[in-house]
N, C-alpha and C positions, 0 to 999 in steps of 0.2 A: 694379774689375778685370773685364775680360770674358775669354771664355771662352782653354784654351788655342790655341796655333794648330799647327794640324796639316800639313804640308807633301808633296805629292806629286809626285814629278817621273814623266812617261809617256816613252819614246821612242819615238819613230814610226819604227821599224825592220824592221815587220812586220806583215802579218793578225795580229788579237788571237785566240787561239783560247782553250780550255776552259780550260786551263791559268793562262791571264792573267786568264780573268773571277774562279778561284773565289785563284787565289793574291795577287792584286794588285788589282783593280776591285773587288769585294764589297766587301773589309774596308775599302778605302781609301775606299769613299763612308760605310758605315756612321759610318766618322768624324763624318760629319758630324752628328747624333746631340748629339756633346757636345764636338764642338771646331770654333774655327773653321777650317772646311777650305778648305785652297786646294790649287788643281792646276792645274801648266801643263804643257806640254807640249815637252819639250827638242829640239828641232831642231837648236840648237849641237851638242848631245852628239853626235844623230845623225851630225854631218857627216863625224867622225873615220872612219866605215864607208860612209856613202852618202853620195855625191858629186854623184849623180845629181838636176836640178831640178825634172824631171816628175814623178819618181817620191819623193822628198822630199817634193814639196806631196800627191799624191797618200796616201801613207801619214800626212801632218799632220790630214788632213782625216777618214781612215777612224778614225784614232785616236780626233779630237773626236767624229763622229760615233757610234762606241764609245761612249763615257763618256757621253753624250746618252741614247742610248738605253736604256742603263743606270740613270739615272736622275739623272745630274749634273745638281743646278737652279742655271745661273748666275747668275741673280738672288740667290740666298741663300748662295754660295760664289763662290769667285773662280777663276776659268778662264781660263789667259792662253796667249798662245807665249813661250818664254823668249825669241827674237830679237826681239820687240819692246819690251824691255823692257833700253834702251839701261846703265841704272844696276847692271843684272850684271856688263857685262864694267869697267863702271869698277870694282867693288867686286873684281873679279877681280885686278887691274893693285893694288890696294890691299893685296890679301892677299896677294898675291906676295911682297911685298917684307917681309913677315913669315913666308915657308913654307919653313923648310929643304928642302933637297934631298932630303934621308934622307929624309923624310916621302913625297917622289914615288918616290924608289927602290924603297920596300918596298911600296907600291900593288899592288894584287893584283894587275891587270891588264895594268899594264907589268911586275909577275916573271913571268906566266906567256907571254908573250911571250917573254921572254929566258931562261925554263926551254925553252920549245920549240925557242928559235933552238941555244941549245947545245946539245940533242938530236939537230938535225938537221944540227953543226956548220955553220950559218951566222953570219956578224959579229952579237954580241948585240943591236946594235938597228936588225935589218935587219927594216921593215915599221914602224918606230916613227914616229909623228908626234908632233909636239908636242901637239899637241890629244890623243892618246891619254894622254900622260906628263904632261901636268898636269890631266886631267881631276880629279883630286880638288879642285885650287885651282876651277876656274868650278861644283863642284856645291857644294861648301863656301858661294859665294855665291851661290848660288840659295835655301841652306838661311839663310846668315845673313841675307841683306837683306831678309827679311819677319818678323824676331824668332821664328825657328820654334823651338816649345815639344818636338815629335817629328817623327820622319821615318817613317812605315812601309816599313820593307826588310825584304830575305831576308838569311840569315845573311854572304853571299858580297857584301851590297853593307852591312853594319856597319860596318868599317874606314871608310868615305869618312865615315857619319858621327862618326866618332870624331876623325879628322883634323879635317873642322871643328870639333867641340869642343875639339880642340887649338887652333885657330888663333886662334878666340874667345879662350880664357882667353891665350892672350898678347899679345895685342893688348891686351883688358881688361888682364892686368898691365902692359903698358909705360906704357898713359896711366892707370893708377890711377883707371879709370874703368870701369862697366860697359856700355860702348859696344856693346858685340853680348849677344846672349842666345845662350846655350851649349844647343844642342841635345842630343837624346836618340835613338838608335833605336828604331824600338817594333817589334818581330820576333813575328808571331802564329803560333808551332809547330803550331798545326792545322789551317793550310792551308800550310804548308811543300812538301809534295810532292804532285803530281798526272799520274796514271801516264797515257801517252801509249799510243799504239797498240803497239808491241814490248814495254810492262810494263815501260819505262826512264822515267824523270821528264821530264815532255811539254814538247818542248821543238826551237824549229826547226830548232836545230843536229843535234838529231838527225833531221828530217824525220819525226817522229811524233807530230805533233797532227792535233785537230779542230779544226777553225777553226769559230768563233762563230757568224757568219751564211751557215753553206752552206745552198743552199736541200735542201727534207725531201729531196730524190732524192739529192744529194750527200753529205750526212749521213749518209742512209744506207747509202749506197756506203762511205764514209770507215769508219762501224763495222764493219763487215763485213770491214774488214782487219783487225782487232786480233787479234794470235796468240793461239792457243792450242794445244792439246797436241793428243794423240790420243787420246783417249777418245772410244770409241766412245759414240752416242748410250745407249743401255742401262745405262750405268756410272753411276755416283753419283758427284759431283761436289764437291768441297773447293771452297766458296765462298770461303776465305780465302787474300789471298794472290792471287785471281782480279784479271784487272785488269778483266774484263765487270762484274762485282759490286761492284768498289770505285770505279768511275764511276757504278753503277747505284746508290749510297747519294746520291751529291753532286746527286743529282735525285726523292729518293725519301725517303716515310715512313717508319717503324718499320713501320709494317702493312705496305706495298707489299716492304721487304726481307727479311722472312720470310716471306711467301708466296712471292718468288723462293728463298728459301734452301731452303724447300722442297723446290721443285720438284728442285734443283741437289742437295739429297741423297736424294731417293727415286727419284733416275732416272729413264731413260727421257725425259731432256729435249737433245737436242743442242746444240752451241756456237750454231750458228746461229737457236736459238729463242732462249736468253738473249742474243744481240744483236740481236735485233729486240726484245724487253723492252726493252734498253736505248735503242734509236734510240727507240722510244714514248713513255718518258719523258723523254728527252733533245728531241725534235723540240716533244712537249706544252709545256716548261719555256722553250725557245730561241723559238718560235714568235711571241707577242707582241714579243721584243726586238727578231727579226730585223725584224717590219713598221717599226719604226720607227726600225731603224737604213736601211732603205730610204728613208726618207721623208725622212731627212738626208742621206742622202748625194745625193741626186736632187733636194738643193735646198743646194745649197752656201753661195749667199747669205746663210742663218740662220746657217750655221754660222761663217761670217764676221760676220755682227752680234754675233753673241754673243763669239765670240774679241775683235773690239774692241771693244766694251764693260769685257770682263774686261780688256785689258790696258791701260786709260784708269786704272783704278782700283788696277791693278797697278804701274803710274809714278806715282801720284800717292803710293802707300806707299811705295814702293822712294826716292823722292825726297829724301822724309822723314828716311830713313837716311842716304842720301849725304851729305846738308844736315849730319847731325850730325857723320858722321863729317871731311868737309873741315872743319868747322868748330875739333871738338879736334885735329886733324892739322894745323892751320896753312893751309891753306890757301884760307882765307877772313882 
């Protein structure tokens, strides 16, 4: 038996910022550690929202180059695009035809589509694509066609892997065979939330992140907007609950946080000193990654060798499955 295998889908929707490295990148390479980790990169999923080709390849690429720089080694893990990787959407076309509808009705994402449309009394599934309304069937076989043992998500993307657990065990039951492996979520509650510049959970919909690789001037800029109150520089300072001090732990020791907390209760420290603390160790900590998320992106070629590489090796497992499943499904 070798190790379990651990499953990561990325969408390239967007600059990765703080929020993405410590809530979803950290833990999901950590993985690698003690399972076998794989991660591709869903571009399908994307499509349902960006439509656009330049900027599609573009965000594909900043993505890979993210996870690179980060620390993803695809020689020892498996790094693919899910569009290359033809044996998804057949395995998608296969579970269809075992997915109740109910199962796509109550999808988080097509209800709160259609809680907003009847809020703003428009027709319930006006803005709906099919690609939005069955995305649970094509993540379902992103999760199943590699026998994946967990998924790491946030609470808000559980349900999808719950459906494919569903979809798995009936399948397995109709051919009385254990033809897919029944997934798990694996949700880490202590990187759940990551407070954004307003002190709301950072996030682009709100327009208040830091993005990953600004260079130090930009960075700095970007801190330097984070609200705060009015207390004058002379006041003493409630570090808790601060969002300058609760980014400043995610970058910082036990020692480096009490001599900030210090400072923050004996006064006489302004807002705008404890955010240059924080750009210091934020800029110290981003510095190295930024160099060599530069160094990927200003050389795309790699990141193309390496993407197909990973997804040679990504259809030759994915094949595997098909092979099985055409084979108990009759149609071999």
């Amino acid at each position: 038996m070798g190790k379990p295998v651990a499953l990561t889908g990325i969408k390239p929707t967007g600059t990765p910022h703080i929020g993405n490295y410590f809530g979803a990148i950290k833990p999901a390479l950590e993985l690698a550690n003690d399972y076998d980790a794989r991660y591709f990169i869903a571009d399908y999923h994307a499509l349902n929202t960006m439509k656009e080709p330049k900027e599609l390849k573009r965000l594909t690429f900043e993505i890979a180059a993210t996870w690179l720089a980060f620390g993803l080694n695809p020689e020892s893990t498996l790094f693919y695009r899910q569009s290359r990787v033809p044996q998804t959407f057949e395995l998608t076309t296969f579970l269809s035809a075992f997915t109740p509808k109910g199962f796509m009705n109550r999808a988080h994402a097509y209800k709160a589509v259609v809680a907003q449309n009847t809020q703003e009394e428009r027709d319930l599934d006006d803005g709906v694509n099919m690609g939005l309304y069955t995305y649970p069937i094509l993540m379902a076989a992103d999760i199943l066609l590699f026998d994946t043992d967990l998924v790491p998500v946030g609470k808000d993307q559980k349900q999808h892997i719950e459906i494919a657990a569903d979809i798995a065990q009936t399948i397995n039951y109709h051919y009385q065979k254990e033809i897919l492996r029944v997934p798990k979520p694996l949700i880490q509650e202590s990187t759940e939330l990551i407070l954004g510049l307003d002190g709301r959970k950072m996030s682009k919909s709100y327009q208040n992140v830091i993005p990953l690789f600004a260079t130090s001037k930009n960075l700095r800029k970007t801190i330097m907007k984070i609200v705060t109150n009015s207390q004058a520089v002379e006041e003493p300072k409630n570090p808790e609950g601060c969002t300058i001090f609760t980014l400043f732990k995610l970058f910082s020791n036990k020692i480096e946080q009490d001599e900030l907390k210090e400072r923050y209760l004996a006064g006489g420290m302004g807002w705008g000193h404890a955010k240059e603390a924080l750009f210091e160790k934020m800029d110290q900590f981003l510095s190295p990654f930024r160099e060599k998320y530069n160094q990927f992106i200003q050389d795309p070629s790699y990141i193309e060798k390496n993407l197909i590489e990973g997804e040679k090796k990504a259809r030759d497992i994915a094949e595997k499955t098909m092979t099985k499943i055409r084979t108990i499904a009759g149609f071999y």
